[in-house]
VOTOR-599944 format. One record per residue (C-alpha): residue in one letter; y, z, x; residue number from 0. Coordinates in nm, 2 decimals. Layout:
N
ATOM   rest        v        w        u    nr
ATOM      A        Y        Z        X   NUM
...
***
This chain:
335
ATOM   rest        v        w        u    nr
ATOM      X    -0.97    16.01    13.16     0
ATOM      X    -0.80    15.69    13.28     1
ATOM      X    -1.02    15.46    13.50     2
ATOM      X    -0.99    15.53    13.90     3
ATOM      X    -0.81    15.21    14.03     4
ATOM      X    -0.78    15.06    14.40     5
ATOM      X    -0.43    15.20    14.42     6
ATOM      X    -0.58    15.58    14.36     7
ATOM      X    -0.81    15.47    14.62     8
ATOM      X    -0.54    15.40    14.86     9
ATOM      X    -0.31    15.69    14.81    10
ATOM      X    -0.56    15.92    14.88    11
ATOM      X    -0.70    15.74    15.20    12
ATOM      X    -0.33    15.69    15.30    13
ATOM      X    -0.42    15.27    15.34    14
ATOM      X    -0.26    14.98    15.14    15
ATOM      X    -0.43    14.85    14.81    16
ATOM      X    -0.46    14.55    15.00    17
ATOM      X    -0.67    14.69    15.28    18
ATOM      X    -0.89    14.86    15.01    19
ATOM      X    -0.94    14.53    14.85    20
ATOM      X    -1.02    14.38    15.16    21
ATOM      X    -1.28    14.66    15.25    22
ATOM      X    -1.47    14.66    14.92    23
ATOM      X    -1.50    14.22    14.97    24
ATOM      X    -1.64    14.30    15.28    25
ATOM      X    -1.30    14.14    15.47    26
ATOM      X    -1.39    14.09    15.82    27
ATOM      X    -1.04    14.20    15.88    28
ATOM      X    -1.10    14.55    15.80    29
ATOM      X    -1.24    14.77    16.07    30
ATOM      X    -1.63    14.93    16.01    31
ATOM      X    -1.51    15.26    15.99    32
ATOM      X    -1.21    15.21    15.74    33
ATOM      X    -1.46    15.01    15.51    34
ATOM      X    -1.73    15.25    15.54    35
ATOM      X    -1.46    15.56    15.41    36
ATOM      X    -1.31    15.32    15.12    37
ATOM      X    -1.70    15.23    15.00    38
ATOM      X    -1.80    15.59    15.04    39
ATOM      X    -1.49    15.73    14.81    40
ATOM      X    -1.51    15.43    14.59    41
ATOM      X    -1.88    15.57    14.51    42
ATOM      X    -1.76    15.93    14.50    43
ATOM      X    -1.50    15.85    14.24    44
ATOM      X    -1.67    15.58    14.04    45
ATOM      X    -1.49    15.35    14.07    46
ATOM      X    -1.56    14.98    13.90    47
ATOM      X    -1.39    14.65    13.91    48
ATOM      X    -1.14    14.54    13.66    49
ATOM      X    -1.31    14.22    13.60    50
ATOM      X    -1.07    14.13    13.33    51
ATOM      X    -0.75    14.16    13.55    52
ATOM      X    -0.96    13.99    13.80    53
ATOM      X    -1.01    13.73    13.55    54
ATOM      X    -0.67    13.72    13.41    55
ATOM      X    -0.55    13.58    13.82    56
ATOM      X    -0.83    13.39    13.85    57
ATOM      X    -0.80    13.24    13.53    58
ATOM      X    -1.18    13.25    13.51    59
ATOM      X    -1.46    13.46    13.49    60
ATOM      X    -1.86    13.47    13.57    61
ATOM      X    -1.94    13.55    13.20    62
ATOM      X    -2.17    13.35    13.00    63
ATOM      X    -2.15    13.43    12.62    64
ATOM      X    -2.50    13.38    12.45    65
ATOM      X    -2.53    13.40    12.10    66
ATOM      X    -2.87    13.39    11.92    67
ATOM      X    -2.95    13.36    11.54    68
ATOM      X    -3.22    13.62    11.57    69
ATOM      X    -3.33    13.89    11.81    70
ATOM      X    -3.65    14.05    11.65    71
ATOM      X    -3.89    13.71    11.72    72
ATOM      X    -4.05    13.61    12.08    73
ATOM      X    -3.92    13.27    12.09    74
ATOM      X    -3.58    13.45    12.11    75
ATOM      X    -3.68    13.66    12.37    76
ATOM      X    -3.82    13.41    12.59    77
ATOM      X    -3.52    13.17    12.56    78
ATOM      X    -3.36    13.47    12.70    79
ATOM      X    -3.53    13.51    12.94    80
ATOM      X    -3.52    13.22    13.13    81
ATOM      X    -3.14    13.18    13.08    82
ATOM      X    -3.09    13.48    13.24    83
ATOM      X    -3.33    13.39    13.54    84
ATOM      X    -3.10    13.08    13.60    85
ATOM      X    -2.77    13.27    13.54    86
ATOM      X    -2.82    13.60    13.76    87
ATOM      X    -2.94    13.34    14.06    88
ATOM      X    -2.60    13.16    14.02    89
ATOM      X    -2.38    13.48    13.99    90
ATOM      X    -2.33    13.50    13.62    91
ATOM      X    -2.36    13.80    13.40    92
ATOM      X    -2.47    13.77    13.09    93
ATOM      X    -2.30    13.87    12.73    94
ATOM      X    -2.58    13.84    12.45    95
ATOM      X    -2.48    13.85    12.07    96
ATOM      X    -2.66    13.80    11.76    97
ATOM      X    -2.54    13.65    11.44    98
ATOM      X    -2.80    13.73    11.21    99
ATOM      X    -2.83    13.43    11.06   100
ATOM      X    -2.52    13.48    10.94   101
ATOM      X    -2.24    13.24    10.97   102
ATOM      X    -1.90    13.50    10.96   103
ATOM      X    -2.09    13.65    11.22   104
ATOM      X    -2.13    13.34    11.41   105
ATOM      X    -1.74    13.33    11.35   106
ATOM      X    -1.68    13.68    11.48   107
ATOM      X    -1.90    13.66    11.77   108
ATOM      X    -1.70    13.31    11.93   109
ATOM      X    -1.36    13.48    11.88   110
ATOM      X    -1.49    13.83    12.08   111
ATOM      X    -1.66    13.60    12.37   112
ATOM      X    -1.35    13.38    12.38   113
ATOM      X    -1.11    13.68    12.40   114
ATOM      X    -1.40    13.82    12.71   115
ATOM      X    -1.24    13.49    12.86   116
ATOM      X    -1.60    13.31    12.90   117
ATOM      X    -1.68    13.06    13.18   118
ATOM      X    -1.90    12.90    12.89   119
ATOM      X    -2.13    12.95    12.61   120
ATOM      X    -2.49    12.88    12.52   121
ATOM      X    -2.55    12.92    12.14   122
ATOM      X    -2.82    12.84    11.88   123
ATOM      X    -2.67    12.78    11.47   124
ATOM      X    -2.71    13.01    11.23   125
ATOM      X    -2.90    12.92    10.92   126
ATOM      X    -2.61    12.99    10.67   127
ATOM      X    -2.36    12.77    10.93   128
ATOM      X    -2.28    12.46    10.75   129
ATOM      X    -1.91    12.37    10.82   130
ATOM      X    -1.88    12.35    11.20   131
ATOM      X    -1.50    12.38    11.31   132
ATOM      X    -1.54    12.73    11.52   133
ATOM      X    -1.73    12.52    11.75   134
ATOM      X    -1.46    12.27    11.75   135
ATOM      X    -1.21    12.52    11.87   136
ATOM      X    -1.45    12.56    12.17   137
ATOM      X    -1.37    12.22    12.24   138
ATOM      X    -1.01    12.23    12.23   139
ATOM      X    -0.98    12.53    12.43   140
ATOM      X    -1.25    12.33    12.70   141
ATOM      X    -1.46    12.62    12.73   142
ATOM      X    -1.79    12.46    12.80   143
ATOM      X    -2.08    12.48    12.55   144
ATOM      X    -2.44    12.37    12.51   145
ATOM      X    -2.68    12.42    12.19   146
ATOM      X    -3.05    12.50    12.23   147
ATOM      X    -3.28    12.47    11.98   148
ATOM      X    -3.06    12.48    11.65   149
ATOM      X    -2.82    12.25    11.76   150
ATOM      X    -2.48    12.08    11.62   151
ATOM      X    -2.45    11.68    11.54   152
ATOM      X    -2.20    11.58    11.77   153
ATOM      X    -2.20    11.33    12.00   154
ATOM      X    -1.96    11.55    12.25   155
ATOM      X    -2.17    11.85    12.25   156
ATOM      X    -2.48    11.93    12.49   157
ATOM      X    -2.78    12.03    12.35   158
ATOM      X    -3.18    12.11    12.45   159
ATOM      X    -3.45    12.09    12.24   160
ATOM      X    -3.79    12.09    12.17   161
ATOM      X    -3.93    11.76    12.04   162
ATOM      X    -3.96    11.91    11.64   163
ATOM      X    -4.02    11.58    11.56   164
ATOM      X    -4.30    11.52    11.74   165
ATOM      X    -4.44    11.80    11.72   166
ATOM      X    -4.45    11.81    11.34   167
ATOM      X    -4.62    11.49    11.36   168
ATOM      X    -4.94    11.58    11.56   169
ATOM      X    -4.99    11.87    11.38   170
ATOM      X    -5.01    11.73    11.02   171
ATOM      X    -5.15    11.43    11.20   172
ATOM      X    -5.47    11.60    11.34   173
ATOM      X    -5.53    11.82    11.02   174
ATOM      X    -5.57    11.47    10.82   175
ATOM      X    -5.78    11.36    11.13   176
ATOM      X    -5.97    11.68    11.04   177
ATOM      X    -6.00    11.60    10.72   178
ATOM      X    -5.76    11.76    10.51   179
ATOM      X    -5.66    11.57    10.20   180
ATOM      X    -5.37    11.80    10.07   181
ATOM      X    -5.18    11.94    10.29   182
ATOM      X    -4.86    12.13    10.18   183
ATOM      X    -4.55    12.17    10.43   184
ATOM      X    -4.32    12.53    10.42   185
ATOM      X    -4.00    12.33    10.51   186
ATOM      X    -3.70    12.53    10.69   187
ATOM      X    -3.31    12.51    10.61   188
ATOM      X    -3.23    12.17    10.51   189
ATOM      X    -2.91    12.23    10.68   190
ATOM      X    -3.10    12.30    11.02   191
ATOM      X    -3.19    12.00    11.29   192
ATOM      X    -3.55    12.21    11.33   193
ATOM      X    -3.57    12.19    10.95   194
ATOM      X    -3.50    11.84    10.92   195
ATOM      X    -3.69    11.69    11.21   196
ATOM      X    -4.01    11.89    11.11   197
ATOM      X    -3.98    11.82    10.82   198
ATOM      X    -3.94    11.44    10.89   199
ATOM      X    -4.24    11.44    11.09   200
ATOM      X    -4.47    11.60    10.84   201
ATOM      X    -4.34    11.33    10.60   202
ATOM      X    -4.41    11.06    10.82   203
ATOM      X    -4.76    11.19    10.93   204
ATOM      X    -4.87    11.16    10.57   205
ATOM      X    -4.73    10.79    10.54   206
ATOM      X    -4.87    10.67    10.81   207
ATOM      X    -5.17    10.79    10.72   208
ATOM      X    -5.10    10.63    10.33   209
ATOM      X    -5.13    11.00    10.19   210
ATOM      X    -4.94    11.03     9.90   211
ATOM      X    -4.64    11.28     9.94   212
ATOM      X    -4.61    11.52     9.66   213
ATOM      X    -4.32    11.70     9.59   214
ATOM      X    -4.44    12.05     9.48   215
ATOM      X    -4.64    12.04     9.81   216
ATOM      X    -4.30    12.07     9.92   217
ATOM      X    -4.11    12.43     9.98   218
ATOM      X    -3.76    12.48    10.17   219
ATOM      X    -3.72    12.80    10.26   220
ATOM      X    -3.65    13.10    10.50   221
ATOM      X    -3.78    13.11    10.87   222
ATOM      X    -3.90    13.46    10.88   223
ATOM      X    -4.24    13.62    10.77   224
ATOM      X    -4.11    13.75    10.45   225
ATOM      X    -4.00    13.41    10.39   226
ATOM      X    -4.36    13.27    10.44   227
ATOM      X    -4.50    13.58    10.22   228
ATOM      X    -4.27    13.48     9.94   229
ATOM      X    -4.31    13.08     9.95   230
ATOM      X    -4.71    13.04     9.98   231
ATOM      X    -4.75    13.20     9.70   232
ATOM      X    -4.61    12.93     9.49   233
ATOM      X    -4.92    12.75     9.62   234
ATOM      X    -5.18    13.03     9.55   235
ATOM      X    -5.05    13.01     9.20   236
ATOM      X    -5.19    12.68     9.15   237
ATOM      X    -5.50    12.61     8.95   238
ATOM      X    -5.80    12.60     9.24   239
ATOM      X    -5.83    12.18     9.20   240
ATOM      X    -5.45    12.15     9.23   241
ATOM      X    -5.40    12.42     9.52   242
ATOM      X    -5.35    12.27     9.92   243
ATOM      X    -5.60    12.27    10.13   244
ATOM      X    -5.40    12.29    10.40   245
ATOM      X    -5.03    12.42    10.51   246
ATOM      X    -4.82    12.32    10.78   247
ATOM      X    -4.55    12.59    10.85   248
ATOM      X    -4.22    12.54    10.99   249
ATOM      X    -4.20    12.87    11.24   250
ATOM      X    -4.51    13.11    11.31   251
ATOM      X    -4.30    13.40    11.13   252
ATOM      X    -4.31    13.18    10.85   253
ATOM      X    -4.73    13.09    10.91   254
ATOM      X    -4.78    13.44    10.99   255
ATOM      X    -4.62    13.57    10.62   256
ATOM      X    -4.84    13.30    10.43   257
ATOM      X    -5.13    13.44    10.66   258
ATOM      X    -5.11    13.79    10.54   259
ATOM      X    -5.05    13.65    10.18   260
ATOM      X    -5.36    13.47    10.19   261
ATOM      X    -5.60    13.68    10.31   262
ATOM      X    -5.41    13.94    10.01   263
ATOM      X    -5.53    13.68     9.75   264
ATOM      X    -5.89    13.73     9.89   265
ATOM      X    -5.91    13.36    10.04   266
ATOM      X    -6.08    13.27    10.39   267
ATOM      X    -5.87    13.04    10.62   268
ATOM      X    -5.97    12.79    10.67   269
ATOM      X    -6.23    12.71    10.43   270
ATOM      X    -5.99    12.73    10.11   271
ATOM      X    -5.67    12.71    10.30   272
ATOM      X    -5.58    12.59    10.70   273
ATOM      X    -5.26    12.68    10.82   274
ATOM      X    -5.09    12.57    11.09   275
ATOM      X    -4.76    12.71    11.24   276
ATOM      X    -4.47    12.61    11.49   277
ATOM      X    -4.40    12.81    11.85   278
ATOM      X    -4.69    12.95    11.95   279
ATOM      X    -4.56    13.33    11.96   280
ATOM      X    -4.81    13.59    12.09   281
ATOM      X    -4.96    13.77    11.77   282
ATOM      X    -5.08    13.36    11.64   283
ATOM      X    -5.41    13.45    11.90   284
ATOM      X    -5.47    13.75    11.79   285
ATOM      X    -5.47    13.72    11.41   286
ATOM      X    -5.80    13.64    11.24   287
ATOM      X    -5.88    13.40    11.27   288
ATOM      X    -5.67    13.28    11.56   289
ATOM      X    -5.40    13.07    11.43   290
ATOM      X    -5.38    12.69    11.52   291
ATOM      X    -5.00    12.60    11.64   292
ATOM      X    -4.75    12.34    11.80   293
ATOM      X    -4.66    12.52    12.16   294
ATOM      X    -4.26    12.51    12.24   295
ATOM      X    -4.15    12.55    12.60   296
ATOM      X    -3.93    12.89    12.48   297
ATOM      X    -3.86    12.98    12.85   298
ATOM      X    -3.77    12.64    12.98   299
ATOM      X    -3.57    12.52    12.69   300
ATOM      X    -3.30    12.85    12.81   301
ATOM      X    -3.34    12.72    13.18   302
ATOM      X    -3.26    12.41    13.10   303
ATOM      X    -2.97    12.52    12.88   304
ATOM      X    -2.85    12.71    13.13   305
ATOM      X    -2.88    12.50    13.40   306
ATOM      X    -2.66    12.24    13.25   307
ATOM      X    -2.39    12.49    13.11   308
ATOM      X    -2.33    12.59    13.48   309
ATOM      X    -2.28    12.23    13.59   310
ATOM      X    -2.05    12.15    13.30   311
ATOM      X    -1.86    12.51    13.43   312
ATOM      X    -1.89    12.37    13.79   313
ATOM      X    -1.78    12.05    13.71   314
ATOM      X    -1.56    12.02    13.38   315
ATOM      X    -1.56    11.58    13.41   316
ATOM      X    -1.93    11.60    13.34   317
ATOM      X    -2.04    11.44    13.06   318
ATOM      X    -2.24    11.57    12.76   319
ATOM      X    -2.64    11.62    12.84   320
ATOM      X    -2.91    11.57    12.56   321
ATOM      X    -3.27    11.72    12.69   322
ATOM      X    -3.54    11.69    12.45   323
ATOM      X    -3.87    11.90    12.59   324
ATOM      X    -4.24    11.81    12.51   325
ATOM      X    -4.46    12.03    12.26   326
ATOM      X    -4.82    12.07    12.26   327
ATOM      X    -5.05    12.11    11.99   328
ATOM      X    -5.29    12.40    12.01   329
ATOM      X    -5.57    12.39    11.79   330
ATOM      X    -5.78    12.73    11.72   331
ATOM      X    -5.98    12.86    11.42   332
ATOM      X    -5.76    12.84    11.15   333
ATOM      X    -5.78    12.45    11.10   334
***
């Protein structure tokens, strides 16, 4: 069954299109009663917008693509949430997709949202995307974009993040405060900004403290908890002497695996091994014991996102905005 249209509407109302369009904007030109019969049919036949034609005259929509490298972790979720918060106040609907990691997907996922005719897009990078012209087609077409939290190297592109860096930093910091004399670091993608600015800080943290850096203390890897299952147990391998005494993790996915995989092996955290992880997602306080972790502002990073995607929609002469949010270090029983 073909969709009801405004013309159908009219015919059987014997008005113009035009005064059915009116009624269902609300047009103060159309009398109570005549808007009151077109609302009351619309209804009765289900009738919905063609927001596509509409689009097509407009030559713009109030569609904001997201796309999101994973769906199954909190941080995810709460980025979500607080770009739709921002975008439902300011008349936007949101279209989510999810590239699984994957960058084809990635790929595939731009071309349907562009073809949707997009006002813009917010978008966090795969962790197989290492060649980057899909988003330079987003460019050329002007369709504004902004990165959060995995983010493309271009000085033209807007972005929000978390301070990785910084964060990384304190953490590894405090557990040499603490007393920790070999701690070990489950790196991300080397490919990834998160990857490389955590990693960055954990290596800086042990040189400004004169630790040596050792390079099988080092493992690049995945970002999930299989991934963190799979890599600590290079370390639990080790002869006792030579094993970490401490691991800094570069997601809590990734903290939470090597948590599981510990206490497998029959080791107490922390007295043989003190992990600490990155997000702070709900299931690090209720583990045992409770894990110790570097807080990221999930919620306001996709305010902030969002917030500057619908300036740069509002106003395509803006130029491109860098925010960088604060972490915070939460210490609990497994340091």
């Amino acid at each position: 069954m073909r969709d009801v249209t405004i013309i159908d509407i009219a015919k059987k109302l014997n008005i113009t299109p035009s005064t059915v369009s009116r009624a269902l904007r609300n047009h103060p030109d159309v009398s109570k009663k005549t808007r009151e019969k077109v609302i009351a049919l619309a209804e009765e036949l289900y009738y919905s917008p063609n927001t596509i034609a509409q689009s097509l005259k407009k030559r713009k929509t109030n569609l904001i693509g997201v796309i999101v490298p994973q769906l199954r972790h909190y941080f995810f979720a709460s980025i979500m949430a607080g770009i739709t918060d921002v975008a439902e106040k300011a008349g936007f609907t949101i279209i989510i997709c999810h590239s699984d990691e994957k960058y084809e997907r990635e790929i595939r996922n731009i071309k349907m949202l562009i073809s949707q005719r997009i006002a813009g897009l917010l978008i966090s990078v795969s962790k197989t995307t290492r060649t980057f012209d899909h988003f330079e087609s987003l460019q050329k077409r002007k369709i504004p974009t902004v990165f959060f939290d995995r983010t493309w190297d271009n000085p033209k592109a807007s972005k929000v993040v978390v301070d990785d860096y910084e964060g990384a930093f304190n953490a590894v910091d405090y557990l040499i405060k603490k007393g920790y004399k070999k701690i070990a670091h489950i790196a991300g993608p080397d490919n990834l900004s998160i990857g490389k600015l955590r990693l960055k800080g954990y290596l800086d943290a042990l040189n400004h403290h004169g630790v040596p850096v050792k390079e099988d203390y080092i493992i690049r890897g995945g970002l999930n908890e299989e991934d963190g299952r799979n890599e600590i147990e290079t370390f639990l391998q080790m002869p006792p002497e030579k094993r970490p005494d401490a691991v800094f993790a570069v997601t809590d996915p990734v903290a939470i695996g090597s948590f599981i995989k510990i206490k497998e092996a029959n080791l107490k955290i922390p007295e043989d091994i003190a992990l600490v992880g990155f997000s702070d997602n709900p299931e690090t306080s209720l583990v045992d014991p409770p894990l110790t972790t570097v807080r990221q502002p999930a919620y306001d990073l996709g305010k902030e996102a969002a917030k500057i995607l619908i300036k740069q929609i509002n106003d395509m002469n803006i130029e491109p905005v860098s925010k960088v949010l604060q972490t915070e270090l939460i210490v609990r029983k497994s340091t």
